[in-house]
mmCIF file of the C-alpha atoms, coordinates in Angstrom:
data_MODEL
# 
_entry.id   MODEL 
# 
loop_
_atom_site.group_PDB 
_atom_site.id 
_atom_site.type_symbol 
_atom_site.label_atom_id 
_atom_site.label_alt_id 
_atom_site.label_comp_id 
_atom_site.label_asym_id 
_atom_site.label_entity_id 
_atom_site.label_seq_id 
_atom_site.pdbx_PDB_ins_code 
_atom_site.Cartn_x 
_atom_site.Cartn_y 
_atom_site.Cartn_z 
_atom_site.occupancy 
_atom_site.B_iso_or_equiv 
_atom_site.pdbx_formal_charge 
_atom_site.auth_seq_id 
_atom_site.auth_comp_id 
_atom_site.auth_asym_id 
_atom_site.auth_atom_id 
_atom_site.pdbx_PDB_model_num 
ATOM 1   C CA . UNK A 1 1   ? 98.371  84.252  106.352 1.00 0.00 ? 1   UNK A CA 1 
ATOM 2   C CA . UNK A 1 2   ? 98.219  82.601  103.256 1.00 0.00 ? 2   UNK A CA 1 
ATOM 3   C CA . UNK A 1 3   ? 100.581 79.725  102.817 1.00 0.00 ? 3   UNK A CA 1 
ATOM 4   C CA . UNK A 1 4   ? 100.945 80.194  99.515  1.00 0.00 ? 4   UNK A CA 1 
ATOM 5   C CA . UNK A 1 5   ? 103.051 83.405  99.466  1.00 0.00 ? 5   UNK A CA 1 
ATOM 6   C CA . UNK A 1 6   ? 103.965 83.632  102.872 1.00 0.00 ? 6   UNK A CA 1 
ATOM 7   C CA . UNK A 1 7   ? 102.133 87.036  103.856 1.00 0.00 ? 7   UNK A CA 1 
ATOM 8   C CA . UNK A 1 8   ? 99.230  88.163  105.220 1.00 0.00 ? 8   UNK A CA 1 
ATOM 9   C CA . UNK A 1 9   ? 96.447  90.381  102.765 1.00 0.00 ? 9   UNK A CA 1 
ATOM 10  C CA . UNK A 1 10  ? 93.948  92.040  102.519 1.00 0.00 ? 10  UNK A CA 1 
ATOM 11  C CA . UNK A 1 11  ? 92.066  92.803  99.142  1.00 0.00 ? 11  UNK A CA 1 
ATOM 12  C CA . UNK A 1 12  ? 89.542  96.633  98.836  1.00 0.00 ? 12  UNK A CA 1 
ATOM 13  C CA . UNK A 1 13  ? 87.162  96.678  96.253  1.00 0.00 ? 13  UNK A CA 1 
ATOM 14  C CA . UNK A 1 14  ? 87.907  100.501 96.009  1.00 0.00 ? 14  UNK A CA 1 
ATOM 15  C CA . UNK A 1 15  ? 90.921  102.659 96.110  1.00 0.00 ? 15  UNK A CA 1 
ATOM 16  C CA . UNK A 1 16  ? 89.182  104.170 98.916  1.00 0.00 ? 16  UNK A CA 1 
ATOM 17  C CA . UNK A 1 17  ? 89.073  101.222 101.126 1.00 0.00 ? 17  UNK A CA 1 
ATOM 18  C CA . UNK A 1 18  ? 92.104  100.546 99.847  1.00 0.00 ? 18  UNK A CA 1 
ATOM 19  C CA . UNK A 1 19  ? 93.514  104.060 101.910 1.00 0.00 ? 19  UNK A CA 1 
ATOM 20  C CA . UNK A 1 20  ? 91.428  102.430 105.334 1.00 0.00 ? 20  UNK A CA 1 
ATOM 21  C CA . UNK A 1 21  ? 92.890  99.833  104.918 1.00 0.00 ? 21  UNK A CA 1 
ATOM 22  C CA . UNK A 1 22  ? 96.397  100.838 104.589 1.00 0.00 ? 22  UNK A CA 1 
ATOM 23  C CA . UNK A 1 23  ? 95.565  103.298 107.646 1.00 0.00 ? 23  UNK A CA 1 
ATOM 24  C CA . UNK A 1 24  ? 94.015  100.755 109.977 1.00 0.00 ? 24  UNK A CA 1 
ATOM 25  C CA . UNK A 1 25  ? 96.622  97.658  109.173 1.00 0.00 ? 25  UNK A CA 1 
ATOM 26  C CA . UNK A 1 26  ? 99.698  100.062 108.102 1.00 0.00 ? 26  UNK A CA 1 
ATOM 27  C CA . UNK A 1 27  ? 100.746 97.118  105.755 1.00 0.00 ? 27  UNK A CA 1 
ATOM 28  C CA . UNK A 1 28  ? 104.249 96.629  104.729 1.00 0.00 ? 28  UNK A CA 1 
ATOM 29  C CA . UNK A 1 29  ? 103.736 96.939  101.029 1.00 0.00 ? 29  UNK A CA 1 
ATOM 30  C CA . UNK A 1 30  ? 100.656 97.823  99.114  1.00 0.00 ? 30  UNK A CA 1 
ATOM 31  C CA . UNK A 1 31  ? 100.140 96.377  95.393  1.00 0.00 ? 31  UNK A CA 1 
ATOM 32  C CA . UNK A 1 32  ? 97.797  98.970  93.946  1.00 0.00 ? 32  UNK A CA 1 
ATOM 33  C CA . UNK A 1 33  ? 95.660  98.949  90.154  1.00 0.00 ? 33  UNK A CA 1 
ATOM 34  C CA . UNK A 1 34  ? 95.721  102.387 88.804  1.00 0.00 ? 34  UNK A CA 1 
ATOM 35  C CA . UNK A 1 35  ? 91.980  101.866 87.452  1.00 0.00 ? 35  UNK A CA 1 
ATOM 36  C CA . UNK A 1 36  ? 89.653  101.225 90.570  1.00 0.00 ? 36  UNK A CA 1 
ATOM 37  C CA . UNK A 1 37  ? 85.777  102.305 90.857  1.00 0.00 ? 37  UNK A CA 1 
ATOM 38  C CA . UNK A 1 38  ? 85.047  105.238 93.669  1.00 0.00 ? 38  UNK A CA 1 
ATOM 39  C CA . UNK A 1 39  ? 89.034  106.425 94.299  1.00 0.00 ? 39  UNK A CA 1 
ATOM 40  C CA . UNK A 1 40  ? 90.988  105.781 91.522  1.00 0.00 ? 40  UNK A CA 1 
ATOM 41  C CA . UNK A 1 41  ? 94.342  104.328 92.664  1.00 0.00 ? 41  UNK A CA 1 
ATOM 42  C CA . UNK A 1 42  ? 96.646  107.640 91.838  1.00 0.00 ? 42  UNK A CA 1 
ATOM 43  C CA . UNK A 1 43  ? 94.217  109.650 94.193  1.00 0.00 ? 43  UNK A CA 1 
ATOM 44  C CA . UNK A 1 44  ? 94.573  106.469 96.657  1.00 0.00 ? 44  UNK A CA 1 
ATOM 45  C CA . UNK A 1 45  ? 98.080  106.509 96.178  1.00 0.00 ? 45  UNK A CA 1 
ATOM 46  C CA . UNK A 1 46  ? 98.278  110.529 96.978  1.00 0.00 ? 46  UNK A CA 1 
ATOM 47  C CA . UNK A 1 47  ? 96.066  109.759 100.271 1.00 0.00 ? 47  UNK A CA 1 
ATOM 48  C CA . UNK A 1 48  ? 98.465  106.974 101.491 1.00 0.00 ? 48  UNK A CA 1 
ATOM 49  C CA . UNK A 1 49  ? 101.271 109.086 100.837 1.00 0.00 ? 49  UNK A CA 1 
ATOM 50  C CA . UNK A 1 50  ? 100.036 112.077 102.778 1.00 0.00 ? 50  UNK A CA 1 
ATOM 51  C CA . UNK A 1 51  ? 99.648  109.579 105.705 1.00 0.00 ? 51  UNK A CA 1 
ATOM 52  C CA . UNK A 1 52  ? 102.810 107.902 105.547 1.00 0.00 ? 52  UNK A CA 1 
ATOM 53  C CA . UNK A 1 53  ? 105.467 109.154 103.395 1.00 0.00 ? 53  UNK A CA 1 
ATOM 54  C CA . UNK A 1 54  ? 107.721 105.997 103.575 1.00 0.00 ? 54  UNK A CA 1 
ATOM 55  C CA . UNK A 1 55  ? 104.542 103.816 102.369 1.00 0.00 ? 55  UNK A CA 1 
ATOM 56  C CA . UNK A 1 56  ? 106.345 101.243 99.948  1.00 0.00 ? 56  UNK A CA 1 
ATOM 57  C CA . UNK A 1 57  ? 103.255 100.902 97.152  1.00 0.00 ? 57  UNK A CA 1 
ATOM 58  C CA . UNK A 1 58  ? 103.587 98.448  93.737  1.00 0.00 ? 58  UNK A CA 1 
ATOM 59  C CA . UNK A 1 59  ? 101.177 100.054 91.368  1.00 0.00 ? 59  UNK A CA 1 
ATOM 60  C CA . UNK A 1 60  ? 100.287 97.810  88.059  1.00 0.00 ? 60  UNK A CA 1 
ATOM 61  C CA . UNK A 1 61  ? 98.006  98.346  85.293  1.00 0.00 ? 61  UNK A CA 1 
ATOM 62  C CA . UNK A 1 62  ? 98.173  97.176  81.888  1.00 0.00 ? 62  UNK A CA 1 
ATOM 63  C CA . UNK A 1 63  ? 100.353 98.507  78.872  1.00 0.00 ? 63  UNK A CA 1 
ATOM 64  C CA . UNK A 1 64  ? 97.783  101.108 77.668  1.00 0.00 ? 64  UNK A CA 1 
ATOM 65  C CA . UNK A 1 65  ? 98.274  102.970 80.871  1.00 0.00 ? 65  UNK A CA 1 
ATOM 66  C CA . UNK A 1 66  ? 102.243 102.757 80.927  1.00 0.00 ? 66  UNK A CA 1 
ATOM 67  C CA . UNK A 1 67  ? 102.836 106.756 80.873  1.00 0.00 ? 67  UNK A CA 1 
ATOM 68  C CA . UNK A 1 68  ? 100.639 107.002 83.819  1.00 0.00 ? 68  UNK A CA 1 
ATOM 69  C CA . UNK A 1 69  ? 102.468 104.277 85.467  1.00 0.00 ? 69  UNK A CA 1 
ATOM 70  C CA . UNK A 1 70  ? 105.886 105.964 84.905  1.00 0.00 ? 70  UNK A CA 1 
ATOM 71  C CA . UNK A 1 71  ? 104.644 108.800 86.309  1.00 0.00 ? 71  UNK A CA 1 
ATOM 72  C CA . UNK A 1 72  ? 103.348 107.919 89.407  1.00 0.00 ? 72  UNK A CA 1 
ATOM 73  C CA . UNK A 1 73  ? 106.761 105.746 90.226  1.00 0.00 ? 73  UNK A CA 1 
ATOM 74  C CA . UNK A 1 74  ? 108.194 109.287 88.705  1.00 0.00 ? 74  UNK A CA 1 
ATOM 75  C CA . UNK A 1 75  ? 106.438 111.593 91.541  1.00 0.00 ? 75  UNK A CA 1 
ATOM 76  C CA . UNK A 1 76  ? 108.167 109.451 94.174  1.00 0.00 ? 76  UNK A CA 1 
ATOM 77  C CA . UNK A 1 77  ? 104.028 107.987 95.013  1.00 0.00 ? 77  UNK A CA 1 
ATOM 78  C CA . UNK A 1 78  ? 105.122 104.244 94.028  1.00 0.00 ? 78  UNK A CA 1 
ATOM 79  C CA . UNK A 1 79  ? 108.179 102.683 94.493  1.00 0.00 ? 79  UNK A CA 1 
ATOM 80  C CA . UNK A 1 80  ? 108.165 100.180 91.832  1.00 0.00 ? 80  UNK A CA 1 
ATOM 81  C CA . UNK A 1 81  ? 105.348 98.753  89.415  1.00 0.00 ? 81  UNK A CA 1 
ATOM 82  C CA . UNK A 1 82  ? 103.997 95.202  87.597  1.00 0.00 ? 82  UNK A CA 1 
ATOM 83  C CA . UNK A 1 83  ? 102.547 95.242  84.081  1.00 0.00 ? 83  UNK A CA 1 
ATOM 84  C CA . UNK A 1 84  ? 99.251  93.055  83.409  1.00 0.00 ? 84  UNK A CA 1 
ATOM 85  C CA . UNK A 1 85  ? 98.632  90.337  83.053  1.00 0.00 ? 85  UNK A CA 1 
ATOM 86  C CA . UNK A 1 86  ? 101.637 88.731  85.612  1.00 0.00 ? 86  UNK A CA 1 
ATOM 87  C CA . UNK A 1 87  ? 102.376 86.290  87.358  1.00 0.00 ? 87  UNK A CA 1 
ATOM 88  C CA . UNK A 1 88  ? 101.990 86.669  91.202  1.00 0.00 ? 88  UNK A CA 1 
ATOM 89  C CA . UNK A 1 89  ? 104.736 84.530  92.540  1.00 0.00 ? 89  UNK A CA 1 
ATOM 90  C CA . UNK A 1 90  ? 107.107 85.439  89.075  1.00 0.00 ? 90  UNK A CA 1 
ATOM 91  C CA . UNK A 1 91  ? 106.334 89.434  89.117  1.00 0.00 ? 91  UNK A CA 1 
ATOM 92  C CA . UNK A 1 92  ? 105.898 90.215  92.999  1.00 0.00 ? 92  UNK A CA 1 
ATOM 93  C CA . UNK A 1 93  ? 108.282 88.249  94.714  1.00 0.00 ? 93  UNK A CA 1 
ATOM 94  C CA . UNK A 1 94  ? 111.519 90.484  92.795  1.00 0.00 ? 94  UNK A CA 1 
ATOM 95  C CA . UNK A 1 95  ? 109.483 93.554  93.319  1.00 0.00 ? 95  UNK A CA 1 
ATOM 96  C CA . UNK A 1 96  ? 109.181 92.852  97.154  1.00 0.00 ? 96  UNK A CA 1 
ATOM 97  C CA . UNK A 1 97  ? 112.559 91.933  97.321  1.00 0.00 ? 97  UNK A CA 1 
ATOM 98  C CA . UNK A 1 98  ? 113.288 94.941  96.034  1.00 0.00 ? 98  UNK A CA 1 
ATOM 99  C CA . UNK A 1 99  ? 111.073 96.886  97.787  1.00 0.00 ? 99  UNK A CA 1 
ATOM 100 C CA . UNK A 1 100 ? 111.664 95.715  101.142 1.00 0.00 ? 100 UNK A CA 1 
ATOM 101 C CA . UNK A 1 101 ? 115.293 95.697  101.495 1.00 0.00 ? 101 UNK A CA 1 
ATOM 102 C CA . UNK A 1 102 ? 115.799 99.453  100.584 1.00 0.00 ? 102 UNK A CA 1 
# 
């Protein structure tokens, strides 16, 4: 656990560890970049979805990729999103709020 937000984590280096890791852990909320190397993070997000279609996933990106952002939260595969750069304890702690009290 890190002390420092209160929750446990785990960080992929690929959207497609990203989905293993959602599948082995099934975390409470996943904070996903649209742009990742391998699995891109809609494809990820698609993947998670298929295997459990109450996952709560953040995605965030920066403004160039807004329309794709609104679109994913759109097709029901993210529940909320973060522009870059943020602030993690500013940004995330309203979207898990959020998020987690539905």
């Amino acid at each position: 656990m890190d002390g420092n937000i209160g929750y446990f984590f785990y960080e992929a280096k690929d959207g497609e560890e990203g989905v293993a890791m959602f599948k082995a852990h099934k975390l409470h909320v996943v904070i996903m970049d649209i742009m990742m190397p391998n699995v891109d993070g809609i494809d990820a997000i698609k993947e998670i979805m298929k295997f459990d279609p109450d996952a709560k996933i953040i995605v965030t990106s920066t403004k160039g990729n807004k329309e794709i952002i609104d679109a994913v939260v759109k097709s029901g595969g993210a529940k909320d999103y973060i522009i870059k750069p943020f602030s993690l304890r500013g940004s995330c702690n309203g979207s898990f709020k959020t998020i987690t009290c539905e």
